[in-house]
DRENDO-1510 file (C-alpha; in Angstrom, 1 decimal, always signed):
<recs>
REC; n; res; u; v; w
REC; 1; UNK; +0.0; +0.0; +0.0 .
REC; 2; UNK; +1.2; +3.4; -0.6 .
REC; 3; UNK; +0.5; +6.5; +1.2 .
REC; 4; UNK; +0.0; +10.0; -1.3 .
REC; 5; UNK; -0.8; +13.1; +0.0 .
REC; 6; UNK; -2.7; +14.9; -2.4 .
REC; 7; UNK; -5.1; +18.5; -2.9 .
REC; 8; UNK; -8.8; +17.9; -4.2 .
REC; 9; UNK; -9.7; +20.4; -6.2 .
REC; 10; UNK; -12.3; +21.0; -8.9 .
REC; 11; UNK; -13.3; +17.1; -8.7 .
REC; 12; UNK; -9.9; +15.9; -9.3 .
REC; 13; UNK; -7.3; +14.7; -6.7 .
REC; 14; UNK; -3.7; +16.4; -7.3 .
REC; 15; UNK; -0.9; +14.2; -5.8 .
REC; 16; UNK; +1.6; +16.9; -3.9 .
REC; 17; UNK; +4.5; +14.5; -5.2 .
REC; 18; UNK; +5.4; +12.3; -8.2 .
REC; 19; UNK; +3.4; +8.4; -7.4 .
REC; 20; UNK; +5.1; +5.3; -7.8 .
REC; 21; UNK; +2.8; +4.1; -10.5 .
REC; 22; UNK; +2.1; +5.6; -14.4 .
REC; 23; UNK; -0.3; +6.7; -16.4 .
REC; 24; UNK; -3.4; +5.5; -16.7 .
REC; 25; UNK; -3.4; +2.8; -13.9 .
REC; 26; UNK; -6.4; +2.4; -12.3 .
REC; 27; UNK; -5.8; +2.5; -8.2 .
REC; 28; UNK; -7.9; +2.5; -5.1 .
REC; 29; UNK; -8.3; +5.8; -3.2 .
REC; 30; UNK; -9.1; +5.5; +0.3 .
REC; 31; UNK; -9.6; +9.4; +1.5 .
REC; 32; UNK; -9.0; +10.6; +4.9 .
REC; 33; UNK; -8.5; +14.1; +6.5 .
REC; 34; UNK; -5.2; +15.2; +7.9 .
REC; 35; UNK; -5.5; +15.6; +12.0 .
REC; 36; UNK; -6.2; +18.9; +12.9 .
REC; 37; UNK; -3.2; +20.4; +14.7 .
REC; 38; UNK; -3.5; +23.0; +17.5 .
REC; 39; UNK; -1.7; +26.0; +17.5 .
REC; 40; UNK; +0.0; +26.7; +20.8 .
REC; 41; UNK; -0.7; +30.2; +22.5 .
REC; 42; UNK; +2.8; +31.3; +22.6 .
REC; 43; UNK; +2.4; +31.4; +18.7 .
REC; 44; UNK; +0.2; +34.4; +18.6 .
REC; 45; UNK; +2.5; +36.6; +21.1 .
REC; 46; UNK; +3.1; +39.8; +19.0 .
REC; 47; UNK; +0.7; +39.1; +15.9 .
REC; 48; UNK; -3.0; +40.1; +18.2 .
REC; 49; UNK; -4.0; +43.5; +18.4 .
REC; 50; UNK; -4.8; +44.7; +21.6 .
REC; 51; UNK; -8.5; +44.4; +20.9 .
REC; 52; UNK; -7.7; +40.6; +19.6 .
REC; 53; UNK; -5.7; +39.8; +22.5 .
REC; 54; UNK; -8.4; +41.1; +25.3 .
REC; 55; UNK; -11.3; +39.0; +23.2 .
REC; 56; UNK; -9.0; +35.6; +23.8 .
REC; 57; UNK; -8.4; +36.8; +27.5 .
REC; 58; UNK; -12.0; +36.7; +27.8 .
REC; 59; UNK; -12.3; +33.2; +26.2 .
REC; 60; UNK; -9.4; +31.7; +28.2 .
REC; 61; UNK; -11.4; +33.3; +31.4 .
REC; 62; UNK; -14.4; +31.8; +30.5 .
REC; 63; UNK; -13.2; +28.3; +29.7 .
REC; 64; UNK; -11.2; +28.4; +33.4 .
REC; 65; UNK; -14.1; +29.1; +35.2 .
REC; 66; UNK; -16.2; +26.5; +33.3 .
REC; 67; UNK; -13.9; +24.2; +34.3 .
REC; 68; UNK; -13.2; +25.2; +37.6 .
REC; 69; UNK; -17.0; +24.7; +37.9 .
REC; 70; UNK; -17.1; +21.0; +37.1 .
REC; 71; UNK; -17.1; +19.1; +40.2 .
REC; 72; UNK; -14.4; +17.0; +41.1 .
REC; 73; UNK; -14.5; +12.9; +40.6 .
REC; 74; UNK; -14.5; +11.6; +44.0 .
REC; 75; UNK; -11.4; +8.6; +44.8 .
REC; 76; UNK; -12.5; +5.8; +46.8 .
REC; 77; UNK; -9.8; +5.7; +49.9 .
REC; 78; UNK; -7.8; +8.8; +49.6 .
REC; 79; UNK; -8.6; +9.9; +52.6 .
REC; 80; UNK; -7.9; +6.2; +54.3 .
REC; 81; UNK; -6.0; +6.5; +57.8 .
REC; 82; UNK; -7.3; +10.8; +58.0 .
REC; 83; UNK; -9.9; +10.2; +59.9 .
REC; 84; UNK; -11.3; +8.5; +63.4 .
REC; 85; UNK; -14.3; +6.9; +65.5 .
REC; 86; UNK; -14.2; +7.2; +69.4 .
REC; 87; UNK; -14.7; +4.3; +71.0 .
REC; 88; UNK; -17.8; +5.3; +72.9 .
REC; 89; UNK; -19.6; +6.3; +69.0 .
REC; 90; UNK; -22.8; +4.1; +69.6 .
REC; 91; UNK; -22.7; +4.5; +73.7 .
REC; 92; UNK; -25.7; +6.3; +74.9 .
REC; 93; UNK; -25.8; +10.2; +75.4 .
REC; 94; UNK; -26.2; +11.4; +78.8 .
REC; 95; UNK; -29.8; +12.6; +80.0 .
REC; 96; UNK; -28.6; +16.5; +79.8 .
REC; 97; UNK; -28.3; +15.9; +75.9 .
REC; 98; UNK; -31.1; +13.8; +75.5 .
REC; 99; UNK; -33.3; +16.8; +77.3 .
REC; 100; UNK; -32.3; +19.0; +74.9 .
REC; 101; UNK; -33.6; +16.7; +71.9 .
REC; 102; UNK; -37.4; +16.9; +74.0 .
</recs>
């Protein structure tokens, strides 16, 4: 199998190099779109206007706080050995208290 990255234009596929086949051979094309890379921040330091640069400040506020708002996935155990039981937990609370629950 051979890989040939090519430009579709007009209803025709262009190759972007020379393929290892000639004219007039008839080939399978299986078509699929190149990954779309990000662009980091630090590539747009110097080319934003000011206006530019406050309207992404705004986005990158807004997507923090979005995710800052997501609550957090809660780990079974991580708190294991943090916390305690007195012994006397289920023992019976003194008449004074109980009063108070009247």
């Amino acid at each position: 199998m051979t890989t040939i990255e090519a430009v579709y234009e007009h209803g025709v596929f262009k190759p972007l190099e020379i393929p290892p086949f000639g004219d007039g051979q008839h080939v399978l094309i299986i078509a699929k779109l190149p990954e779309k890379q990000k662009k980091s921040l630090s590539s747009l330091i110097g080319t934003l206007s000011a206006e530019e640069a406050e309207e992404m400040q705004s986005l990158i506020n807004k997507e923090f706080s979005r995710i800052e708002e997501q609550p957090q996935k809660r780990i079974f155990g991580i708190d294991a050995g943090k916390g305690w039981i007195s012994e006397d937990f289920n023992a019976p609370l003194p008449d004074a208290i109980l009063r108070e629950f009247e």
